[in-house]
N, C-alpha and C positions, 0 to 999 in steps of 0.2 A: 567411615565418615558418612555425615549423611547427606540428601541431598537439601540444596535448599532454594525451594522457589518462590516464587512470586503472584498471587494472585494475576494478576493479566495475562502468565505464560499461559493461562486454561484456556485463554477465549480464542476460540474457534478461527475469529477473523485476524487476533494476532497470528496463528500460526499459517495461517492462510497466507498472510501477509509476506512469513518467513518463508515460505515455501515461493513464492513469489520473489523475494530476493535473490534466491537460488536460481531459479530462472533467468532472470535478469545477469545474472554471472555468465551465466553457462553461454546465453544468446547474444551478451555483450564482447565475450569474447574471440568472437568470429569478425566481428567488426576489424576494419583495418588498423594497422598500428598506430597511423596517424590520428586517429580518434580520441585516443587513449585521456587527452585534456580536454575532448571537444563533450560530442553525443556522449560517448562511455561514460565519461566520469559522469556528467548533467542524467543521465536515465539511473544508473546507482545511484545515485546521491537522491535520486527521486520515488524511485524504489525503497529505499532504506526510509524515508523518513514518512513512509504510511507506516511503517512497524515501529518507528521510534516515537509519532507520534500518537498511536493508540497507547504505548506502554507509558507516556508519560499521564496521558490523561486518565490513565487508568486511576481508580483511590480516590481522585479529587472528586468534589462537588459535580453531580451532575451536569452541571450548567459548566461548569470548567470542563469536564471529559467531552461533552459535544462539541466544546470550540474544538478542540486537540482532534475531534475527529471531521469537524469542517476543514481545518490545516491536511488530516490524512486523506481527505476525498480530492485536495486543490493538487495533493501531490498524485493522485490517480488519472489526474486529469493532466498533467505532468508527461506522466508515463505515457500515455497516449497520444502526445504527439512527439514523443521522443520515438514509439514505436513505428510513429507513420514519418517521418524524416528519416528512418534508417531505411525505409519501405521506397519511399522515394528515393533514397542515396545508391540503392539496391545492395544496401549491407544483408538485410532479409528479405523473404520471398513473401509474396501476398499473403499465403496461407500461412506463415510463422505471424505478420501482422495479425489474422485475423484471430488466431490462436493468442496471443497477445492480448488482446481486445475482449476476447474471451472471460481470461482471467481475470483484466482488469475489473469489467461489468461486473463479476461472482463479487470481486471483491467492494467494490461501490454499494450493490445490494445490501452486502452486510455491514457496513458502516452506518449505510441509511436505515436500514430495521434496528440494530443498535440504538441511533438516535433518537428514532421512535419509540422504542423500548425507554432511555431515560427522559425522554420526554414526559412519556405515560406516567411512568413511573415518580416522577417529580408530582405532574396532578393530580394522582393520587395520594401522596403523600401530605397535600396541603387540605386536604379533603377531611 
């Protein structure tokens, strides 16, 4: 059987992204059981949809892939103070925050040079 993918599985910041949800598993599961509806769910759920929404906007019109990925920067910015409320709750330790925050930055970076990239790339097309 072969395999079959998808243009958007290539780009770097998706898998970034996915690597990134795994994270967000691994560190949300340390959290207390009572979380489970609260932070847990809201940081997944926020996690997940910087990877759900690069892959949707992927294909579309420029101008449609940068919204999808203004929506994936709001949910970066999401993640960020989900990281800092478990920081304060003392679910994680500073340095798991800052590690956190780390990732998040790597991943903001590549959204934002993406955008620029279809930005340019629009201008130049009208050219």
């Amino acid at each position: 059987m072969k395999d079959i993918k998808f243009n958007f599985e290539d780009l770097k910041v998706y898998q970034k992204s996915l690597d990134f949800i795994d994270f967000t598993y691994k560190t949300c599961n340390t959290f207390p059981k009572d979380e489970a509806y609260r932070l847990t769910s809201q940081f997944i759920r926020a996690s997940t949809s910087i990877a759900l929404n690069i892959a949707e906007g992927a294909g579309d019109t420029n101008a449609q892939f940068n919204r999808y990925l203004q929506i994936a920067i709001g949910s970066v910015k999401e993640c960020v103070v989900c990281s800092t409320i478990a920081q304060r709750q003392k679910y994680i330790t500073n340095e798991l925050d800052l590690e956190i925050r780390g990732k998040l930055e790597e991943l903001s970076k590549m959204i934002t040079s993406l955008q620029k990239y279809l930005k340019n790339n629009n201008t130049n097309s009208t050219n």
